[in-house]
C-alpha positions, 0 to 999 in steps of 0.5 A, a space after each residue: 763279640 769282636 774278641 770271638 774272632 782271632 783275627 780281630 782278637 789279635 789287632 792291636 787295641 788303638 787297631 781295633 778301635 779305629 773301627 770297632 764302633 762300625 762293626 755289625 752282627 748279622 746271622 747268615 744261614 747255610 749257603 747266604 751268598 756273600 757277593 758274586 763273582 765281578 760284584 763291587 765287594 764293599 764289605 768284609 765278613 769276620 765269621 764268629 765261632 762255628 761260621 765258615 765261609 769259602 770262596 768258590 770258583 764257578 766253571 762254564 761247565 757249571 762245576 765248581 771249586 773250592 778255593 779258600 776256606 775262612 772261619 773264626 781265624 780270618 776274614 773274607 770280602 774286602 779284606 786285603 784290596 783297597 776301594 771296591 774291586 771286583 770280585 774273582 770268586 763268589 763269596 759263599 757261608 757254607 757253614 752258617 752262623 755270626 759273623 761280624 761285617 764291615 764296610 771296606 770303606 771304616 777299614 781303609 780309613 783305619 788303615 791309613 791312620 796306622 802302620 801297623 794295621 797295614 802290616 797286619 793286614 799285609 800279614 794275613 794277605 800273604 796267608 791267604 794266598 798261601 793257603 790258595 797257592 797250596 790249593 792249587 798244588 794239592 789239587 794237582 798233585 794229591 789223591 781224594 783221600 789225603 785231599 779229602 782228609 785234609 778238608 776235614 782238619 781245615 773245617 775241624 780247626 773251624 769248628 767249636 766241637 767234633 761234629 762238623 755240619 758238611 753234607 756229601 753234597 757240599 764236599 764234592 761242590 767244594 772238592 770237585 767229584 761225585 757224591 759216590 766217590 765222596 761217600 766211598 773215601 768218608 767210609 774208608 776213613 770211617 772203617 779206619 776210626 777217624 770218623 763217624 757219619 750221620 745224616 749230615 754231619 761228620 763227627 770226628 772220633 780220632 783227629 791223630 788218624 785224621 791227620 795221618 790220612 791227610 796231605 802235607 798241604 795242611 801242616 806246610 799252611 798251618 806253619 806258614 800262619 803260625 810264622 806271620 800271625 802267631 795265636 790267630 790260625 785256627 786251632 
């Protein structure tokens, strides 16, 4: 199962088998809640095929934000830190389905027996932070139409097929607006041939259209995976 994952399919075999035999599968359901925002985060979480997990950034308000999006390409928890820190965001499958988990404490152990699982590691460290650095420029800077659009490559990367499983609901959580302007700007891209709509689901009928429609956000962190961890960002 482990091969499912790109980002394990990719760690050097005497890597992977420094800690392969503590791999657990486990089935999470839509919305299971992987820890808690100042949570000790003992566990990392290697979302199989068509699992997405994200973290999120709760306000006072009780509005919340979208930070990082992580699938079959990566990994979330106690991936990069060493020891139990505590957690800045809660952790949260948005998309359910297999994952594979890990104790933090078999990975510290596999990452000081070997330097070069430190500057794998090291890698994808540097690619989250890209992708949540781009965030905050993209949020800042762009309209909901090109974020949104954006959003929707990121889950399309994720997922096996063209039907993503993502409510109304979920993306204004995620993306921080209302249901009505989210329904609005999913009809303009519905209307132009990208998409199509159902209950529950968007279906991606022209990815090439989608992408027009869509930021630079999205390509400048496809590129930037692509330079540290060739054959791991998610395609």
């Amino acid at each position: 199962m482990a091969k499912q994952n790109h980002f394990l399919a990719r760690i050097k075999p005497g890597d992977l088998a420094l800690f392969a035999a503590k791999l657990e599968a486990r089935t999470f359901e839509t919305g299971h809640v992987l820890f808690e925002v100042a949570d000790d985060v003992d566990t990392v979480c290697f979302p199989l095929p068509d699992t997405i997990a994200s973290l999120v950034l709760g306000l006072r308000d009780g509005s919340s934000a979208e930070s990082m999006i992580v699938g079959r390409e990566g990994a979330i928890g106690g991936i990069v830190s060493s020891g139990h820190k505590p957690a800045f965001a809660r952790g949260v499958i948005h998309i359910g389905g297999p994952v594979l988990l890990l104790q933090t404490t078999a990975l510290e152990r596999a990452k000081q027996q070997s330097p070069t699982l430190r500057d794998f590691l090291a890698r994808y460290s540097d690619c989250l932070l890209a992708q949540v650095l781009q965030s905050v420029a993209c949020n800042a800077l762009h309209d909901f139409d090109a974020r949104l659009a954006r959003w929707l490559l990121m889950i399309h990367d994720r997922t096996t097929g063209d039907r993503l499983h993502v409510t109304q609901e979920l993306i204004a959580q995620m993306l921080g607006v209302h249901r009505s302007y989210v329904s609005g700007v999913l009809g303009r891209l519905e209307k132009g041939g990208a998409i199509r709509r159902s209950r529950g689901v968007v279906t991606v009928i022209n990815r090439r259209k989608l992408e027009k429609q869509a930021c630079e956000c999205y390509a400048y962190v496809q590129r930037h995976f692509q330079r540290l961890l060739p054959k791991v960002a998610a395609d």
